[in-house]
N, C-alpha and C positions, 0 to 999 in steps of 0.2 A: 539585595541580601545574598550573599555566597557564604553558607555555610554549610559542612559537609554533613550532617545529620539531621537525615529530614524527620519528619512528625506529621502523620494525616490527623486533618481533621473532617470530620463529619459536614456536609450544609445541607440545608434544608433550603430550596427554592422556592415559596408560594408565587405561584401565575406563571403559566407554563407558555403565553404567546410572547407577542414580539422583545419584550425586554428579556422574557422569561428564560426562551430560547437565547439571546444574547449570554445572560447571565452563566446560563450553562455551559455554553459553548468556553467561554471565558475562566470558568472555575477547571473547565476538563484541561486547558490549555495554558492558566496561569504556570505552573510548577515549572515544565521545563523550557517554557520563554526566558523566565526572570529567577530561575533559581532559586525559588522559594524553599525558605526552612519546613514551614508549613506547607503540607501538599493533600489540595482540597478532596475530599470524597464523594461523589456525587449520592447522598445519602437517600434524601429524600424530594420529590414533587408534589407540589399539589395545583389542583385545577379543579374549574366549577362542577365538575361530573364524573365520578368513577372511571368513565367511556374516555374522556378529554387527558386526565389522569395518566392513565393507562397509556395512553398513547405516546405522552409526552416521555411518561419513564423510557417505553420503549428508544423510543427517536433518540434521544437524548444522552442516556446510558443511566441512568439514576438505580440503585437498588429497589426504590421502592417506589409507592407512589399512595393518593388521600385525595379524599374530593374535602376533608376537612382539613383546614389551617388550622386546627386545634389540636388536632393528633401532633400534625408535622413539629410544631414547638412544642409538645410538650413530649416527645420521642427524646430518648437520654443520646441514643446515634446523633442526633441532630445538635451539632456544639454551636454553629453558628447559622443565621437566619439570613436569607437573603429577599426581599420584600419589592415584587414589580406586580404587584395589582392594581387595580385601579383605587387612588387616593382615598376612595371614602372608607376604604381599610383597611390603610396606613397603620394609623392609631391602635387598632386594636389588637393588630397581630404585634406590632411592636411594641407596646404595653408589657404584651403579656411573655414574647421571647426575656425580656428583660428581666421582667420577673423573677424568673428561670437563671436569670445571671448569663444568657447565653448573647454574642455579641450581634448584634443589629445593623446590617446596610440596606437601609431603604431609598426606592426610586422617589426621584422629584416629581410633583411637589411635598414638603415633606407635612402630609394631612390635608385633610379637603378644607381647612379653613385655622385660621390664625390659633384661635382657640385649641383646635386639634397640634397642630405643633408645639405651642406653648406647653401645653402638658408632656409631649413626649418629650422636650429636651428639657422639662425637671424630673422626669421620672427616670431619664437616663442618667443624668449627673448625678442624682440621689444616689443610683443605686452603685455608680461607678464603673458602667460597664461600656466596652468599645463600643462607639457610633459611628455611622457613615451614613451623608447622603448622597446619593447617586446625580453629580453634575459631569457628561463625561466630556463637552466639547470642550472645555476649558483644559483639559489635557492632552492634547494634540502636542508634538514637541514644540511646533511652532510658538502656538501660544504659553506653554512652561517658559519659551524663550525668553518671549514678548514681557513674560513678567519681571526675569533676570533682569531684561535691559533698562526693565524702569526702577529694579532695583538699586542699581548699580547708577542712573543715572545717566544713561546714556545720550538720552536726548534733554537733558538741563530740565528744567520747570518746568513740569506739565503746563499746559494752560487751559486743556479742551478736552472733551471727550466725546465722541458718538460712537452709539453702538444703536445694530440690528438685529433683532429676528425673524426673517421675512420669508413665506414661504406659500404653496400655491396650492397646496393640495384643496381645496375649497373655493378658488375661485371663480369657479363654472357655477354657475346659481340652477343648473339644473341637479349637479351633485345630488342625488337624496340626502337628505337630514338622518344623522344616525346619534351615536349617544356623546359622539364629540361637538353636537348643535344643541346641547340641553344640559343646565346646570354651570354655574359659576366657576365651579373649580374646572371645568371642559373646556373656556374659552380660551381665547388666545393670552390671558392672562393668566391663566391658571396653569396653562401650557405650553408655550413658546418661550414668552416673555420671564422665567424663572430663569435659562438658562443664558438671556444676556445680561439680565439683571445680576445674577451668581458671577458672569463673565467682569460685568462692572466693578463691582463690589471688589474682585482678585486682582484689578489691573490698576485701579482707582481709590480702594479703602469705603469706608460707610459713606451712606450718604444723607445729607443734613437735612432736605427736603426737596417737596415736587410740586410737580404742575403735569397734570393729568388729563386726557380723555380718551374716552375708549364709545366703540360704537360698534354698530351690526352693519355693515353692508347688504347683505342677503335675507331676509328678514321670513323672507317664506320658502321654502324647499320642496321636494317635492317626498310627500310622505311627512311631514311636519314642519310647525312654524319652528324660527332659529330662536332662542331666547338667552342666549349669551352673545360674548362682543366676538365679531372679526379680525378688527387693530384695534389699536391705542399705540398714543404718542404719549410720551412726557419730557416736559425739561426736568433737570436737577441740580441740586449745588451741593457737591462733597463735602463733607465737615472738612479735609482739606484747603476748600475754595476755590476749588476749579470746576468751571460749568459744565454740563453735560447735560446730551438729549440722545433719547433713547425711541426705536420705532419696533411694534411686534407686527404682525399682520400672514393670517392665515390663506389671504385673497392676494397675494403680491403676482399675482399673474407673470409667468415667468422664470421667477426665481424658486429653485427647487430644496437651497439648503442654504438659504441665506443669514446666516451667522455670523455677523462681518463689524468690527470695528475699526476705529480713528480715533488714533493720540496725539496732539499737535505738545509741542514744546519748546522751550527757548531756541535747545542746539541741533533739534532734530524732528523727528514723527516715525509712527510706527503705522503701516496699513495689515489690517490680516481678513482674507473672506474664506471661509468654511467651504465653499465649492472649489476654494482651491487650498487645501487645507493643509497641505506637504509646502508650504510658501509663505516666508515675510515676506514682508515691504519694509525696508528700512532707510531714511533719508535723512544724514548729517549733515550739518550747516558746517563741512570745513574744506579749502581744499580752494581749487580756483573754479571761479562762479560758474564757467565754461563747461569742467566737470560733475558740477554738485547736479545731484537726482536721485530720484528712488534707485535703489537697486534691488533684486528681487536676491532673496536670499532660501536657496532650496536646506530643506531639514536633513540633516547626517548624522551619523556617529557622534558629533561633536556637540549635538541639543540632549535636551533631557531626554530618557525611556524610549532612545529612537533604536541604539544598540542592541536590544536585545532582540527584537523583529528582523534586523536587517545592517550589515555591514557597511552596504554600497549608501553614497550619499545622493540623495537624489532620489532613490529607488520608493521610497514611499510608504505611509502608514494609512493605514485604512479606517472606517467606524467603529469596527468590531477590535482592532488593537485600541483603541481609546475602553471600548469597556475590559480588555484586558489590563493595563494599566491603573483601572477603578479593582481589580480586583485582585493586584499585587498592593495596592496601596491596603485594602481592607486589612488582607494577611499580614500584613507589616504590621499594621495597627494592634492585630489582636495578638501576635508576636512578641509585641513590644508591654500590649499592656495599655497601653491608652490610645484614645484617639485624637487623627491626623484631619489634617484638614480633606474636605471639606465634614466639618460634625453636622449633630443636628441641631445645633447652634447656629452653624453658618446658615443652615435649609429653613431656619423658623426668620431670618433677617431679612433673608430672601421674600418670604412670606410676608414680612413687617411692611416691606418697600412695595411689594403686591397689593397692600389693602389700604398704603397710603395715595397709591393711586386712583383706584377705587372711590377713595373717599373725598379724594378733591376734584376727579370727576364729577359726583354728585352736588359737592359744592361750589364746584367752579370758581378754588381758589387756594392757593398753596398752600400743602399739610407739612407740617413738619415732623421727622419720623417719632422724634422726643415725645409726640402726643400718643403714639400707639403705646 
């Protein structure tokens, strides 16, 4: 968006750690990245304790600061909400932003449970106000690429699909148990697994159904038993018809950001892995046999949202441009007037595809999504 007359608006950040911090960093930084008509104002924070609070305004830059999420939306300063607490209080603050008529980007997942999203994406279309949920890996230029070229066709009929979420930080079974080893929505389901599933669903369309399992590895820690899963596997069949299998796992011993898909198709394949996340893999079926191979293909000027970071090709985008990109898209959104993808529509399917795994784990036998 390049238009010459800007306009601040007011946000309001409840959860002031690691997303929180992102989020801010990303609001103070969106404007003169991308041009923004809208140019955000770091209004308000809140956090669990006055003390927490306090600190974050400080570090951060914020006007102001609340150990209550209840002030924070309902301050008139505060035009839009930006929501990275932990899931079980999703729903409430975003309810009630809504309310308010004021517009809503909440972090994944979106509610601690089907139920809880199901209500926030009717309470948000009721009332007609901008959504956004917070998927940022799936914005990498690479992968905006990834999705052009399947748009367009590049590699002929899908036929396949695999995708990962695989990552290490728990693989040590002496790790102590903390609050990401307790509760359903904490597991690598609840956690990992939304952002390849979100990945699936952008590169592949809905999916028709699954086949499920999910398990604990580490079962006792030290400082408390685990009582959510480690991994889970599932296969899937896309209402499209194309197969796909999908692996989460919080114990991958190794792999530190493993976010990684495979697309096989008639005239070609696409590879993309998150640890190397400035890189396609692109591989055409033309040319002479002798030639034909992957070629790696570095991101530039010439991919989506790579320009405005950086001129040189090759040079590179980082995490934290991925949540600045989620927070030019928000401003667009409320700019515009309605909301852009991802909604809380897309976050509650994500959730749909979450509890159909869940449930054919349990039964040990393909769910199909039409039943949630």
């Amino acid at each position: 968006m390049t238009q010459s007359a800007n306009t601040q608006i007011g946000i309001g950040i409840c959860g002031g750690g690691y997303m929180g911090k992102a989020h801010s960093v990303a609001m103070a930084a969106v404007g003169p990245v991308f041009n923004t008509r809208l140019r955000p104002r770091l209004e308000m924070i809140c956090a669990s304790s006055p003390e927490s609070a306090a600190g974050y305004r400080d570090a951060f830059g914020f006007n102001r600061a609340t150990e209550d999420w209840r002030v924070l939306v309902a301050d008139p300063a505060v035009e839009a909400v930006v929501i990275a607490t932990p899931q079980a209080h999703h729903r409430a603050i975003a309810e009630a932003a809504i309310a308010l008529g004021k517009p809503v980007f909440c972090e994944k997942p979106l509610g601690a449970s089907l139920e809880d999203s199901a209500s926030m994406v009717a309470t948000a279309e009721a009332a007609g106000v901008v959504n956004m949920v917070g998927f940022n890996y799936i914005r990498t230029p690479a992968s905006q690429y990834a999705r052009q070229l399947l748009a367009e066709g590049a590699i002929g009929e899908v036929t396949w699909f695999r995708g990962e979420h695989t990552e290490d930080f728990l693989a040590d079974p002496d790790t102590p148990a903390t609050w990401r080893t307790s509760g359903a929505a904490n597991g690598t389901l609840g956690d990992l697994a939304p952002h390849m599933i979100n990945a699936a669903l952008a590169l592949m369309g809905p999916i028709a159904e699954v086949m499920g399992m999910a398990e604990t590895v580490h079962r006792d820690r030290p400082g408390g038993v685990v009582d959510n899963d480690d991994h889970a596997q599932v296969m899937c069949r896309f209402e499209n018809g194309v197969m796909g299998q999908m692996y989460f796992s919080r114990v991958a011993t190794g792999r530190k950001m493993g976010y990684a898909y495979e697309i096989t198709g008639t005239k070609g394949a696409i590879r993309f892995d998150q640890e190397d996340q400035n890189a396609l893999w692109l591989y055409l079926r033309e040319g002479p046999e002798a030639t034909q191979g992957f070629r790696k293909i570095l991101t530039g000027p010439a991919h989506p949202d790579y320009e405005p970071f950086c001129q040189g090709p090759g040079h590179g985008t980082g995490y934290q441009d991925q949540i600045l990109i989620e927070a030019k898209d928000f401003l667009t959104a409320i700019d515009r007037g309605t909301s852009i993808w991802p909604s809380f529509r897309d976050g509650h399917e994500v959730n749909r595809v979450v509890a159909a795994i869940r449930a054919s784990d349990a039964a040990r036998t393909w769910v199909p999504l039409a039943a949630l």
